[in-house]
C-alpha positions as CSV (number, residue, x, y, z in Angstrom):
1,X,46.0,-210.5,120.6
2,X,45.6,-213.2,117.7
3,X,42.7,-214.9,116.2
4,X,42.3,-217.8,114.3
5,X,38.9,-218.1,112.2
6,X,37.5,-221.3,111.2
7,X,39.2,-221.3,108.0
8,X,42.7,-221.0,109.6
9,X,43.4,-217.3,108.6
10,X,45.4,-215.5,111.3
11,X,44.4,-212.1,112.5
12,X,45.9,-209.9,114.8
13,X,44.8,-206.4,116.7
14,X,46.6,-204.0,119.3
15,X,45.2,-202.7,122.4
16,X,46.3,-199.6,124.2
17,X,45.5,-197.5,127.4
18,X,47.5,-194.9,128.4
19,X,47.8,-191.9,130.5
20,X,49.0,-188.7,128.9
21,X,50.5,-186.1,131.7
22,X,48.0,-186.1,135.0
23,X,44.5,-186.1,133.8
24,X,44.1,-187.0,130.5
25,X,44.0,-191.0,129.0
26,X,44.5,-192.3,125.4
27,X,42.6,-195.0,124.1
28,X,43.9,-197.3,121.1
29,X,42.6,-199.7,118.8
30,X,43.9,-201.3,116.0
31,X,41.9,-204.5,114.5
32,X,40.1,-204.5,117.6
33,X,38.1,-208.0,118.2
34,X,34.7,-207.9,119.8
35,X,33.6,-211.6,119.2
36,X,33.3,-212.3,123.3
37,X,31.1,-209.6,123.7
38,X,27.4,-210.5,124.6
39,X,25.4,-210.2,121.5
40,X,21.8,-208.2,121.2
41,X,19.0,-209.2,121.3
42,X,16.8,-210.6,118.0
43,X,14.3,-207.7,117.7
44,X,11.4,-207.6,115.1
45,X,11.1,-203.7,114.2
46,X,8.4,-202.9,111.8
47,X,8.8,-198.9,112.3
48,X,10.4,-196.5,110.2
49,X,12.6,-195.6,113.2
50,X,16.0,-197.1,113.8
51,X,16.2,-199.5,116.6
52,X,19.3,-198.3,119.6
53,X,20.8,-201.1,121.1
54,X,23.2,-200.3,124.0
55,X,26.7,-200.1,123.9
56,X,28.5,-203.2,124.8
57,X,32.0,-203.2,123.5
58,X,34.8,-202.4,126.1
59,X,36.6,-199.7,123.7
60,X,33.6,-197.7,123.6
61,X,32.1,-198.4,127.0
62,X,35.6,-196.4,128.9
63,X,35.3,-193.0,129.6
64,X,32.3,-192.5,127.2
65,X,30.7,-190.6,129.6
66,X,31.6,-187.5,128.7
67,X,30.7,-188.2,124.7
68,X,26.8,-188.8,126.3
69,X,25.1,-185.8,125.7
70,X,21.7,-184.4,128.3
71,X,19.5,-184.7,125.3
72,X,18.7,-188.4,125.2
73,X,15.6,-187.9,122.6
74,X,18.1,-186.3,120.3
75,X,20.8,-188.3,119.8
76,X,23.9,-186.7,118.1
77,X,26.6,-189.8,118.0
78,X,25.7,-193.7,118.7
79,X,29.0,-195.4,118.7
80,X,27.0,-198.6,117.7
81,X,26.6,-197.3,114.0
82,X,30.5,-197.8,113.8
83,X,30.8,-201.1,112.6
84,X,27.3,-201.7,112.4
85,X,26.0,-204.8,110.0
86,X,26.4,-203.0,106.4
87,X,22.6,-203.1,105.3
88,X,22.4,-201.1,101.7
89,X,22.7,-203.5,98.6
90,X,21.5,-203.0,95.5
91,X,19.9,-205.7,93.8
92,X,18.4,-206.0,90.4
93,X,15.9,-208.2,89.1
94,X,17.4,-211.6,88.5
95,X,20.2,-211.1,91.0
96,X,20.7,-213.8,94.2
97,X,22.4,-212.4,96.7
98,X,25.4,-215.4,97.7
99,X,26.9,-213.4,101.1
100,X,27.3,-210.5,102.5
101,X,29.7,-209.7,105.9
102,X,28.0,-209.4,109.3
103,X,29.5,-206.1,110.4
104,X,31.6,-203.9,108.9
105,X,35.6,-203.9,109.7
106,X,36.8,-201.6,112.4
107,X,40.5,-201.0,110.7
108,X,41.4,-198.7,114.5
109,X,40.2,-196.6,116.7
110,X,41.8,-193.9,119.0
111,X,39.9,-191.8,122.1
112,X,41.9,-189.0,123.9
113,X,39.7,-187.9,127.1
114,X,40.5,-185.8,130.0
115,X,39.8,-182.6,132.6
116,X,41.8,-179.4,133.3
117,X,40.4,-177.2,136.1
118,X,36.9,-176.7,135.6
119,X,37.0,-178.4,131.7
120,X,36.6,-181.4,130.6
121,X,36.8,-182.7,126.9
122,X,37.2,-185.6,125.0
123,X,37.7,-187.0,121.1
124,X,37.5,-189.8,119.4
125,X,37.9,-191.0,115.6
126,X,37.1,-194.5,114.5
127,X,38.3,-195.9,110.4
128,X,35.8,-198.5,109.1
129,X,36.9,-200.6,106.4
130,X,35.1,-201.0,102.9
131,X,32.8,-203.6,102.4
132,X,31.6,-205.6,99.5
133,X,28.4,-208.5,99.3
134,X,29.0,-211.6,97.0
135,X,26.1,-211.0,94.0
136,X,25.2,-213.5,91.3
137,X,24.4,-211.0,88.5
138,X,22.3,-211.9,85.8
139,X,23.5,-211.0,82.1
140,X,23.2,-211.8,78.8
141,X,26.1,-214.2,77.3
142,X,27.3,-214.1,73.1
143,X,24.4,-215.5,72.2
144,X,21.8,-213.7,74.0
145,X,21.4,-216.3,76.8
146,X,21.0,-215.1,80.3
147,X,23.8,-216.2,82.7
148,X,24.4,-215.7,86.1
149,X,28.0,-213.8,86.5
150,X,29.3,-213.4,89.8
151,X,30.9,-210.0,90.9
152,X,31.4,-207.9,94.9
153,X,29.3,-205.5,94.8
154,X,30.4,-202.6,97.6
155,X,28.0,-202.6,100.3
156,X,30.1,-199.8,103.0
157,X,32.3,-197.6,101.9
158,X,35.5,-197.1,103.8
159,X,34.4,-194.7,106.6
160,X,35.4,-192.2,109.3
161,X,33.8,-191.5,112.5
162,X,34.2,-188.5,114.6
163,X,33.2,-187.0,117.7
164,X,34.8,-183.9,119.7
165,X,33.2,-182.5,123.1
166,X,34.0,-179.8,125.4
167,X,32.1,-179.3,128.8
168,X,32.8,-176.4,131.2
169,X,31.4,-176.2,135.1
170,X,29.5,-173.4,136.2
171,X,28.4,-172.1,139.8
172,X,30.8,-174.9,141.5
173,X,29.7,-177.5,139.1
174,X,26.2,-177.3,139.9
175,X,25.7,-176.3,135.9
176,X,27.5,-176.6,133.1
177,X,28.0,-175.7,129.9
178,X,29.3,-177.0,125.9
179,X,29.8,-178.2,122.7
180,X,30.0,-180.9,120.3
181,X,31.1,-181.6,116.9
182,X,30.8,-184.9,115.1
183,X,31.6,-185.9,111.4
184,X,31.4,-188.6,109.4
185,X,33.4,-188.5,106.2
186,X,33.5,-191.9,103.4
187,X,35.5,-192.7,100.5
188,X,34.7,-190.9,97.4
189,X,36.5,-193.7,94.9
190,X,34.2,-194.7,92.0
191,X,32.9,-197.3,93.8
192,X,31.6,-195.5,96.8
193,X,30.3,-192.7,94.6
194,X,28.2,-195.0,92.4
195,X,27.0,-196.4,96.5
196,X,26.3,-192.5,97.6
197,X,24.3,-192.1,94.5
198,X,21.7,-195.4,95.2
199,X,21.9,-194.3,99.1
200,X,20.7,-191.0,98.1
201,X,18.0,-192.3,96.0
202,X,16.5,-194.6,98.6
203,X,15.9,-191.7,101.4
């Protein structure tokens, strides 16, 4: 598919679904375009707890069943932190924030799921791109005037996120059994250490 944004700048993503021998499909992503999908809800949360709004997005929404885990309280992965609206900037006094993006860039995204005999299993791995706000950055000029300088400040690191799960059936599938693993691993340039650092410091 190919997009054209207001300002006339072409983009372009690649979708793909396939079946891999008899019971096992592989999702693709690249530059995947979400902008027809129903948006949430405005909600007014004045809690220290993180608001869950349900998955919506096509990619995510096939075969995610088996990446849903019994423990609902406890939620291990919620693919709508991947390419959630980046919300850490740091701001000094005297700084005017001029824009920041929306939601942070999904460069691709792959899902391999599937079932053999009494197993099934399923991955996926998703590559967010960096993300930087617009910041008008007060200074001091030559002659000891305060100016306002404007410079990106990064906002998202360039990120990874990952999910494996196995599940085995027990007593003719009346029970089962199994394991997941999730990681999420970001840039470690300069930039997105001097970002880790002020994360840090704010938790």
């Amino acid at each position: 598919e190919v997009t054209t944004s207001p300002d006339h700048d072409l983009a372009g993503g690649v979708d793909m679904r396939v079946g891999v021998g008899t019971a096992n499909t592989l999702s693709a992503t690249i530059n995947p375009d979400f902008g027809q999908v129903e948006q949430d809800p405005a909600v007014l949360n004045l809690t220290v707890f993180e608001t869950f709004f349900p998955e919506k997005r096509p990619f995510f929404l096939e075969d995610s069943r088996i990446f849903v885990l019994p423990f609902p309280q406890f939620p291990l992965f919620h693919s709508r932190r991947i390419g959630q609206r980046p919300e850490r900037y740091d701001l000094q006094p005297g700084d005017k924030l001029v824009h920041r993006p929306e939601q942070t860039t999904i460069l691709g995204a792959a899902k391999l799921t599937g079932k053999a005999s009494r197993w099934t299993y399923g991955t996926l791995s998703a590559l967010t791109a960096a993300e930087y706000a617009v910041v008008d950055a007060e200074s001091m000029d030559e002659a000891g005037n305060a100016v306002l300088r404007r410079t990106r400040r990064l906002i998202e690191p360039r990120t990874s996120f990952n999910i494996a799960r196995i599940q085995r059936d027990l007593f003719g599938a009346s029970s089962n059994i199994g394991a997941v693993a999730t990681a999420v691993l970001r840039d470690q340039d300069a930039d997105a250490c001097a970002f880790s650092r002020h994360d840090r410091s704010d938790r």
